[in-house]
C-alpha positions in Angstrom: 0.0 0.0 0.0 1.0 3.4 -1.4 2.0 6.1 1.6 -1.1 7.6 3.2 -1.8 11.6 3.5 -2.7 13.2 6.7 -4.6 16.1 7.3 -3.4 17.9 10.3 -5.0 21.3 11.4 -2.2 24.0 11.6 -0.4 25.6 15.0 2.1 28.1 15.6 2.8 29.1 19.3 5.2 31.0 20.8 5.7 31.4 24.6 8.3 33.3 27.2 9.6 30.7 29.8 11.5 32.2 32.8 11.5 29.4 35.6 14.3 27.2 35.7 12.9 23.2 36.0 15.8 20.3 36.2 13.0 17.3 36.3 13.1 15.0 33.5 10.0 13.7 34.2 7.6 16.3 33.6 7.1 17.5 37.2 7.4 20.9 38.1 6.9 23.9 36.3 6.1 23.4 32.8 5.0 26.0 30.4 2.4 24.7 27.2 3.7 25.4 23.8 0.8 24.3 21.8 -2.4 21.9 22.3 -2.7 19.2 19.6 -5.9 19.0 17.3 -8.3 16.1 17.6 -7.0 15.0 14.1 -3.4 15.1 14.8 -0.5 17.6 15.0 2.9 17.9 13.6 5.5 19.5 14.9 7.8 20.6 12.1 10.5 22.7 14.2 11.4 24.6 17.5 13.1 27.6 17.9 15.1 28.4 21.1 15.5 32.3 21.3 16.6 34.1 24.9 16.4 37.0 25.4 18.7 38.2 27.8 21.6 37.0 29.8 21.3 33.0 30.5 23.4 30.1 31.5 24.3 27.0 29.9 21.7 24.6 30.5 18.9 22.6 28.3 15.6 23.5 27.1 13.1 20.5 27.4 10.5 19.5 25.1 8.1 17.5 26.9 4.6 15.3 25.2 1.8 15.6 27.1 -0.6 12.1 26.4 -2.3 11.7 29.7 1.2 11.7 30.9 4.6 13.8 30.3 6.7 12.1 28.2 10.4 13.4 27.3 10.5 14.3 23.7 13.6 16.4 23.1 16.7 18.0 24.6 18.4 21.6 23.3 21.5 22.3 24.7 21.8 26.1 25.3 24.7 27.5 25.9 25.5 30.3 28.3 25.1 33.6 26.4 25.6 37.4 27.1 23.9 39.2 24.4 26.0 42.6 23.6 25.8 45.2 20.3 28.3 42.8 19.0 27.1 39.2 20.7 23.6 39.1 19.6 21.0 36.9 21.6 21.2 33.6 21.3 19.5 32.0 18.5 18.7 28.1 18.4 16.8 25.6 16.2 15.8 22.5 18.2 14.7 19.0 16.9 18.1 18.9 15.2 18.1 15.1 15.1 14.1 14.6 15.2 12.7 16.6 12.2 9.4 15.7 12.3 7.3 14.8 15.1 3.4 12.8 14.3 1.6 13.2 17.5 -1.9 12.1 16.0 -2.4 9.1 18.5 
C-alpha cells in the first residue's frame, strides 16, 4: 500500500519561559507550547531564542498524552547578548525533524 496523506490542522505558538525546571520527568513547572488538534499535530521545528543574559543549561520539550513524556533535549549555551554578541539563537529538533503526534 502506497503512503497515506494526513490532514493535520495547523499551530504556531510561541511562549516566554523564565523558571528554571531540572526534572526530566515532567514535574514541576512546565510551560504549554501548543495543544494538539483532535485529528493530529505535527511538529515541524522549534526555535530556542533568549532573550537576555542565560546560563548553559537545556531547554526540554516534553509530550503531554495523559502523561509527560520526554521528547527532546536543546542544549543552550550560556550567552551574554551585547551590540556585538547578539541573543542567542537556536533551532531544536536537530536530530528529530518531524514529530506525528496524531495518537
Amino acid at each position: 500500500m502506497c503512503g497515506t496523506n494526513k490532514m493535520y490542522t495547523a499551530n504556531t505558538g510561541r511562549i516566554i519561559v523564565n523558571t528554571a525546571n531540572s526534572n526530566l520527568d515532567g514535574t514541576g513547572t512546565i510551560t504549554p507550547l501548543i495543544t494538539g488538534a483532535g485529528n493530529g499535530t505535527e511538529i515541524g521545528s522549534i526555535t530556542v531564542k533568549s532573550q537576555q543574559a542565560n546560563a548553559q543549561g537545556m531547554v526540554r520539550i516534553f509530550l503531554w498524552n495523559g502523561a509527560y513524556c520526554l521528547l527532546q533535549e536543546i542544549m543552550v549555551p550560556a550567552n551574554v547578548p551585547t551590540t556585538t554578541n547578539l541573543c542567542l539563537f537556536k533551532d531544536g529538533f536537530a536530530t528529530m525533524s518531524k514529530v506525528d503526534m496524531s495518537y
